[in-house]
N, C-alpha and C positions, 0 to 999 in steps of 0.2 A: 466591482464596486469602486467607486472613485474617491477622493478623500472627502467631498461633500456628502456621501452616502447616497449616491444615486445606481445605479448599475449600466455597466455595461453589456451587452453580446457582443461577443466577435461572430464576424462568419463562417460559413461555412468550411472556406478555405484555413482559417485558422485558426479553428477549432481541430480540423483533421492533425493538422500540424502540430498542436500541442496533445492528444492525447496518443505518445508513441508508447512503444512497451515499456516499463519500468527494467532499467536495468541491470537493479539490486536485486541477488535473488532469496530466497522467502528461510533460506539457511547453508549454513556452509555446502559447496560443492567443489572438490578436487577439481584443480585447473584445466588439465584434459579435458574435463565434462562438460566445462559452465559453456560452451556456444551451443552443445547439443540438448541443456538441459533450457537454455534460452530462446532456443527453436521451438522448444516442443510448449515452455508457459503460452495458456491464454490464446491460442491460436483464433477464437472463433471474438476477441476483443471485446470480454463481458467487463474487466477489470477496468477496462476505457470506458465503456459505456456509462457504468456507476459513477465515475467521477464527472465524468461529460452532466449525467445526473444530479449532483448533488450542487453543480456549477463549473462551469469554465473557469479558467486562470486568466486570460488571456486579457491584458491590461490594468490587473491584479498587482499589489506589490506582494510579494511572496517567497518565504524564508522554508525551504526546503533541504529536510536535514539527511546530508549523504546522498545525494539523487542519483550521482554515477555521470561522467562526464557528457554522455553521450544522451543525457535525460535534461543533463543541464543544457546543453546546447540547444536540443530542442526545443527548449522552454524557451530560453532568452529569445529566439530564431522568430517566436509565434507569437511576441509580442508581451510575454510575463516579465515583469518587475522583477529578476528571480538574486536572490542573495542565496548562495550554496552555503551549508556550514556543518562542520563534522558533527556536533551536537549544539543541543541548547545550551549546555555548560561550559560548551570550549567554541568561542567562535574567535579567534583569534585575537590579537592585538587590543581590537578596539572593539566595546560590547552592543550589542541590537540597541537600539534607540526603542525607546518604551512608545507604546500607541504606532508603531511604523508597519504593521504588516496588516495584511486582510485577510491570509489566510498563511495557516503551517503546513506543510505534508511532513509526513516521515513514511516513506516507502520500506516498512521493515525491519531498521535496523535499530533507530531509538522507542521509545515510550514499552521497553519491556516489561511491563507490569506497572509502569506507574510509577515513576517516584516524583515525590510531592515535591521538587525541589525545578523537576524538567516544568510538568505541569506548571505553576505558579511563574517560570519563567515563560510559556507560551504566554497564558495570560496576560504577566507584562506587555512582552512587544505586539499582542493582536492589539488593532484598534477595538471600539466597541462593536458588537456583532461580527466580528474578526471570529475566523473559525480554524478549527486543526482537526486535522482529516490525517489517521494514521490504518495504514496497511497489514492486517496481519495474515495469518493464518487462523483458520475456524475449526479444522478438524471433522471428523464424522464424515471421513471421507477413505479413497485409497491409501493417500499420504498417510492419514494417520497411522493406517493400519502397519506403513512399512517404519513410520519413523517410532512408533512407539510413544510413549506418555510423552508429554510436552505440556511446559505450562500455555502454553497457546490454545489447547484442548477443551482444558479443567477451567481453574479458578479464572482466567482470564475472560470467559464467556459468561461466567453465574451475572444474576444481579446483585450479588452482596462481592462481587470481584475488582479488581483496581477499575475497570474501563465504566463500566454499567452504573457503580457507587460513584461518580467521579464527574457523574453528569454527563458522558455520553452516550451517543443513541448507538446503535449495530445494523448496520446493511451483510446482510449474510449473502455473496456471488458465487452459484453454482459454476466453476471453470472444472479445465480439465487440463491436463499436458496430454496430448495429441504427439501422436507418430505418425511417422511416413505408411509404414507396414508394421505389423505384430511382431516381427521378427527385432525389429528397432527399437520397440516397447518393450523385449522381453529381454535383449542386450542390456541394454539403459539401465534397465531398473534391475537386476542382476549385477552390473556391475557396482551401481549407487549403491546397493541396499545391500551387499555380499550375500550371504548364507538366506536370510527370511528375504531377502528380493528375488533371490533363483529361485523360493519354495515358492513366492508368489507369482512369477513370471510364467512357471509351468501353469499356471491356473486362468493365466488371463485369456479373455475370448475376441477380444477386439484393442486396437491398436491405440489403446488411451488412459488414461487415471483421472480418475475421478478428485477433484482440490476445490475445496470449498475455502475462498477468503472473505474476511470480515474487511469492512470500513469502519470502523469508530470515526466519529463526527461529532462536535463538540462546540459549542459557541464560546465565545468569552466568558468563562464566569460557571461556566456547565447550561447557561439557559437554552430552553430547543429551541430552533427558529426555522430547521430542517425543514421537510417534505418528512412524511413517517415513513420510519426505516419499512423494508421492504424485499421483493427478491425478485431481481429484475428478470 
């Protein structure tokens, strides 16, 4: 979208280019882990697909919160307008300019439940029909089963919960973390998960976990303007 509200596509080539893996990952991992627990997200690129979905960045001014260096370079690389910023509340020095962005990502680490203070500041700096597009976890999956309750699970999915009450819609993406071999899967997650990861690792039959993530998508304002959510 351009600031006259026309849209753009990018091509082929740089579309490919902007939808790399996100390289924030979905909860804390012990630093040993995080290349091999980054190899194994999303292998089969459903996580890119649904954004590639929902719309390209590519030509976009686009305020992306925490991205990860190597997410942000990509981005800038593929032709995104990208302002990087640790959150909505702290962006350093000098504050977003209101009406300046067309779309927000938060790949995971901000919009944890909503607070009305993050939300109302997207709001400000989207333009109109400006949208914010945040990553989570869905649960009702392997993961959940090793990580145990999480408000990501529960209230964050109902329709009376921060995201749903709040005016946005939920894309639910069946992924997986993918291993080389079972023996890797059964390491890995043994090691991550200690005591109920080795109970579960004995159990596993195939070399992968099952991880269901949410997109919440949201226009300015909460109005839908989306494609209906869906499961790719």
């Amino acid at each position: 979208m351009t600031r006259d509200g026309s849209r753009r596509r990018p091509g082929t080539a740089r579309r490919a280019a902007i939808l790399g893996r996100v390289p924030d990952l979905p909860f804390h991992v012990p630093v040993p882990l995080e290349a091999t627990v980054l190899a194994a997200l999303d292998r089969e690129g459903k996580i890119d697909r649904a954004l590639e979905a929902l719309d390209p960045l590519a030509e976009l001014d686009v305020v992306a919160i925490d991205p990860g260096a190597t997410q942000a370079a990509r981005w800038a690389a593929a032709g995104v307008r990208l302002t990087a910023v640790p959150s909505l509340l702290e962006t350093g020095p000098r504050p977003l300019a209101a009406d300046s962005a067309d779309v927000v990502v938060s790949p995971w680490s901000a919009f944890r439940g909503v607070e009305p203070a993050e939300l109302a500041e997207a709001d400000r700096i989207l333009r109109p029909n400006g949208r914010l597009l945040v990553l989570h976890d869905y649960g009702r999956d392997d993961l959940a089963t090793l990580r145990g309750d999480q408000p990501e699970y529960g209230a964050w999915t109902r329709r009376d919960g921060p995201f749903l009450a709040n005016g946005f819609r939920v894309r639910v993406i069946h992924c997986f973390w993918t291993f080389d071999d079972l023996d890797a899967a059964q390491r890995l997650v043994g090691t991550l998960f200690g005591d109920a990861g080795r109970a579960f690792a004995g159990e596993l039959k195939r070399p992968r976990l099952s991880w269901n993530v949410a997109v919440y998508h949201r226009t300015r304002g909460g109005a839908r303007t989306f494609p209906d959510a869906g499961q790719p």
